[in-house]
N, C-alpha and C positions, 0 to 999 in steps of 0.2 A: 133525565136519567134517574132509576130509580133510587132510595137509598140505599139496597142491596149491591146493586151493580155498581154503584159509586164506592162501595167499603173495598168491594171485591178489586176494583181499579185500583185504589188506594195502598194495597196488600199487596199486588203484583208488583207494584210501582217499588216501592220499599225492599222486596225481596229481590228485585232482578236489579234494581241499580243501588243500595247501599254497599258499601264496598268492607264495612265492617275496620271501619278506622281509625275509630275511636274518639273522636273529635265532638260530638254530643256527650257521648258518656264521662268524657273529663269535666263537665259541666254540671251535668246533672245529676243529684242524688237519686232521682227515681231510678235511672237508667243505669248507674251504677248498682245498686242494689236486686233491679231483674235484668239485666242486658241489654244489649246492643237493639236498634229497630228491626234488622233481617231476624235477629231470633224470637223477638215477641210477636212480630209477625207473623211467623211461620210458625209458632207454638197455635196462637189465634186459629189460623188456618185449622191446625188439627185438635182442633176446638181443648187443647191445654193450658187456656190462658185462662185464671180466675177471672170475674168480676172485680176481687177485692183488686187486682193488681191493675185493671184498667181505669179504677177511679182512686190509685193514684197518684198518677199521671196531673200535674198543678194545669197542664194543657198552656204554657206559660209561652211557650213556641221560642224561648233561649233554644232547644233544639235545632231547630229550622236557621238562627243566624249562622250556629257551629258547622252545618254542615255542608262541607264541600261539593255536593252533589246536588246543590238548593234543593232539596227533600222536604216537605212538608210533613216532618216527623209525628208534630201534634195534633193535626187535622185526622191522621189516620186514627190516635186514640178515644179525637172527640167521635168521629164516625163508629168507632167500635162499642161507645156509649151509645151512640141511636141507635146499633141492633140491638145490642142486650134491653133497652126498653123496647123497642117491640117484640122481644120474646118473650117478657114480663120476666126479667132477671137484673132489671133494674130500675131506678135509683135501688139504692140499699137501706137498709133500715138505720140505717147511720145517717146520712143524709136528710131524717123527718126535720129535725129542728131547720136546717136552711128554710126547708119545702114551706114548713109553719112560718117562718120571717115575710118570706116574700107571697104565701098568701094573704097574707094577714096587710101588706102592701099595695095589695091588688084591691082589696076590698073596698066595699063603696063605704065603709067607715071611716077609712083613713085619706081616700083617692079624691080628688078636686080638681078643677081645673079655672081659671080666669082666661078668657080672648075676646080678649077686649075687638071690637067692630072696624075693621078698619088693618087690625096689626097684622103684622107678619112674621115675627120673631117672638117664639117661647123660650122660655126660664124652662129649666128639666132640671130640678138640683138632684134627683134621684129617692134612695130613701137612707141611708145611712147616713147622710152631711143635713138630714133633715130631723131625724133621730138625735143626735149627737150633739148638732150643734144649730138650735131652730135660729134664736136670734142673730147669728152668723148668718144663716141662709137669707133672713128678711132686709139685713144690713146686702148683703148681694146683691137683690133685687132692686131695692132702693138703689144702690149704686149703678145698677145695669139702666135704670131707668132715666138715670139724668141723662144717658147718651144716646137709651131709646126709649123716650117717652113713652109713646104707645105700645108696650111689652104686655108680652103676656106670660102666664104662670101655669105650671103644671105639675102636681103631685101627685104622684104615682110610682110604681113598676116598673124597669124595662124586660124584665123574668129573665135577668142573666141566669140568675141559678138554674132553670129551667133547662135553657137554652146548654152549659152547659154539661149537666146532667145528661145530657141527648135525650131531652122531652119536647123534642123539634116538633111536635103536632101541636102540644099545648103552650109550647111560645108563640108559634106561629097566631096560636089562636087568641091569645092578649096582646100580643105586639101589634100584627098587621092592623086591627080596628083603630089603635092610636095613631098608628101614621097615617090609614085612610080619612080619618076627623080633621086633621092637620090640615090635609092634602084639600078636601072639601072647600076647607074654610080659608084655602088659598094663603098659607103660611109655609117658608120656605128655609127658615134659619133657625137651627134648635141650637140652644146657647146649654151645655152640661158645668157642675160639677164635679160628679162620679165618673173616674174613669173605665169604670165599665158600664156605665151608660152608654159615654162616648165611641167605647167599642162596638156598642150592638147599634147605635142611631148610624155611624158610620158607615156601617156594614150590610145594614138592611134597611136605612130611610132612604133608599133610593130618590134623587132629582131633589134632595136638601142640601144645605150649606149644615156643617154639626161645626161646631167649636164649642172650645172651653172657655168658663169663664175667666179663664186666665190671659189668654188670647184678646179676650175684649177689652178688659182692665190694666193690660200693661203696656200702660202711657205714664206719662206726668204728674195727671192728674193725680195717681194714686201713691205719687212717692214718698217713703215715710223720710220721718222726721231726727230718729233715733241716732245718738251718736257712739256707735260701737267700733272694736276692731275687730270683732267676733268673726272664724271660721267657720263652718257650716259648711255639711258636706249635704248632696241631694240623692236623696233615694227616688227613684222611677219607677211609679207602679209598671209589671211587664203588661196591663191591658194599653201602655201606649207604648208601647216598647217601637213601634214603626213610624210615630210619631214625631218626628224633630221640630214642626213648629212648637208643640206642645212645650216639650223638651226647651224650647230657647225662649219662649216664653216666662215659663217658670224660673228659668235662671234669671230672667231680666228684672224681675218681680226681688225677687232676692236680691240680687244689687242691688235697686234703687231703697233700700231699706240698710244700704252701707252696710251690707257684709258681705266678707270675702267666703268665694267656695273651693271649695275644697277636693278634688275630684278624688273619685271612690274606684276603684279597680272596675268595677261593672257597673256601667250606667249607660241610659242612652237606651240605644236598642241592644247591647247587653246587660240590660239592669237584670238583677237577680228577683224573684219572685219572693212574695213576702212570706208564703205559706198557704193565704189564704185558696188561691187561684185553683180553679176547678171543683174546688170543693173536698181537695184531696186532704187537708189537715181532719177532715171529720171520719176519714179510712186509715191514713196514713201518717199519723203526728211524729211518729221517730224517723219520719224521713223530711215532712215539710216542716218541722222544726232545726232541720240543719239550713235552710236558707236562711232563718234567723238568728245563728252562732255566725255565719259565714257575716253577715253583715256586721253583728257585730264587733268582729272582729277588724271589717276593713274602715269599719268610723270610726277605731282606735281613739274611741273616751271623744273623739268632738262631737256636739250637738246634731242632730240630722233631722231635715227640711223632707217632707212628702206631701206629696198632694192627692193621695186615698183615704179616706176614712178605715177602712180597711186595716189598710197596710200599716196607720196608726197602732190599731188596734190588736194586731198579730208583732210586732215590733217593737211596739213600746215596755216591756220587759228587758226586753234584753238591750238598748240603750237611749237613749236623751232623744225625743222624737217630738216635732213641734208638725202639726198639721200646715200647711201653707195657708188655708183660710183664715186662720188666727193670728199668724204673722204678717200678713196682709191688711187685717181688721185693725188689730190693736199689737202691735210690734214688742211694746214693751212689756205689757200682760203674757203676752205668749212665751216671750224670751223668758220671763220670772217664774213659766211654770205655772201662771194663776188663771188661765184662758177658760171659759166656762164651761164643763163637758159634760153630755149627760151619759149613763151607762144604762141597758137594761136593767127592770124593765120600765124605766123612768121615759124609752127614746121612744114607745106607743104614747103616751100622754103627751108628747110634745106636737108630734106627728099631727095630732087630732089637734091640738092647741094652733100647732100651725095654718089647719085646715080653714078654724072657727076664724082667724085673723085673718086668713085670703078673702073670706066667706064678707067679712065684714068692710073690710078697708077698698076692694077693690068690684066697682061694679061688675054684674051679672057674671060674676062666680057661680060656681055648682058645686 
């Protein structure tokens, strides 16, 4: 099906069965602020929907749990992004700096890879928890590797931003060649940090195993040591929002580090979006800055545990935010606030730094 007749599907579908009930729109800021899905729809249709109002949609799919009619509310707005790019009415000119991050990701400057002969499972820590946080990443690796020797490493892209921009020809066109290499070299289990990695490998590495590294590392082995009564509430990026191993995972991880959690009004597969998600804070900041008042508001001053670099990064203003790879790594540095972070444009020279250390430490690197 083409992608016109898929949009066109997606717009009937919406108009002939939303029932207009409001059940999304209590959720969402975006949709509170231009309407219900029957009427952005049907604005769309007679072609009176801006661009600016379709990228800012976080594409977070909180919609799609709200709605009584299982509606795939957000999928309609990513599709309405892949026609406005092949009309050439879109990305926006607001969207260059992502565009520049994840070119700049893609390039054979910063991009590497180790597969080792023999292995079957790669490392994908992505590029922000590579940026951010390298000797965190390398301490991962290491640790992935006592329980699989023979691992392999991969730095790179997975062109979420791309993807959801709806520049579905030029994702297709970096993405598919990394998972055919894969595929070739007969490796079957991609290990992520970035949760939205884990979205796009899940979604499009067809006949793989995708986990997180959280998933692998939450055993015993990795139990801290720290003696606190400390509460800790968990923020959920929404790219795993369908995710419950993930989810139970991450909690386990947090327990065995003896702290109590705390539950948050929205989590799970209703976790609240950080801001970041779609890209919409770079159109729309007085609307994907109220997911980050709203949060604030439900950690009421306790500490809070996430596992996106991201979502750090868009949250950490507005309260007490500890990455879970640093709680993980070093429990008591993290808790004290003192975990090593790097910020633009210091997280390109790590990238590269991180590259030259695969290049070296681990045979037949590129």
């Amino acid at each position: 099906m083409d992608p016109s007749t898929q949009l066109n599907l997606a717009l009937d579908t919406i108009i002939d069965e939303c029932t207009e009930c409001g059940g999304c729109m209590r959720q969402c800021a975006f949709l509170r602020c231009y309407g219900n899905p029957l009427q952005l729809a049907t604005q769309y249709k007679e072609g009176a929907l801006a661009p600016e109002v379709i990228y800012s949609c976080s594409l977070c799919r909180l919609c799609n749990v709200h709605c009584p009619e299982a509606l795939d509310i957000s999928d309609m707005f990513w599709q309405m992004r892949c026609q406005l790019v092949e009309e050439g009415s879109g990305p926006l000119k607001q969207h260059r700096r992502i565009l520049a991050y994840e070119k700049m990701g893609l390039s054979r400057l910063l991009r590497s890879s180790a597969l080792p002969e023999g292995a079957d499972t790669i490392f994908y820590p992505g590029c922000a928890i590579v940026g951010t946080r390298p000797k965190q990443t390398w301490k991962l690796f290491e640790l992935l590797k006592k329980q699989i020797p023979n691992l392999g490493m991969v730095l790179n892209c997975c062109a979420k931003p791309s993807h959801d921009l709806g520049r579905l020809d030029f994702f297709e066109t970096v993405f598919t060649p990394q998972i055919e290499d894969l595929r070739l070299r007969e490796f079957h289990t991609i290990i992520t940090v970035c949760p939205s990695c884990h979205q796009i490998f899940s979604r499009y590495a067809e006949g793989f195993k995708v986990k997180t590294v959280y998933q692998i590392l939450d055993a015993p082995a990795v139990k801290g040591s720290i003696d606190t009564d400390l509460e800790m509430c968990v923020h959920d990026p929404c790219s795993t929002r369908f995710e419950p191993e993930v989810h139970q995972s991450v909690r386990s991880i947090v327990k065995q580090q003896g702290i109590t959690i705390a539950r948050m009004k929205h989590q799970g597969k209703r976790a609240l979006c950080c801001g970041e998600g779609g890209s919409a804070s770079f159109v729309a900041p007085e609307i994907t800055g109220q997911w980050a008042e709203t949060r604030r508001e439900q950690a009421a001053g306790r500490p809070v545990v996430t596992y996106c670099a991201g979502c750090v990064q868009f949250l950490s203003e507005s309260m007490d935010l500890i990455h879970l790879v640093d709680l993980l790594l070093e429990p008591e540095t993290a808790l004290a606030g003192n975990s090593p972070v790097s910020n633009s444009p210091f997280t390109y020279f790590n990238r590269l730094m991180l590259k030259a250390k695969l290049k070296r430490m681990v045979p037949g690197s590129d």
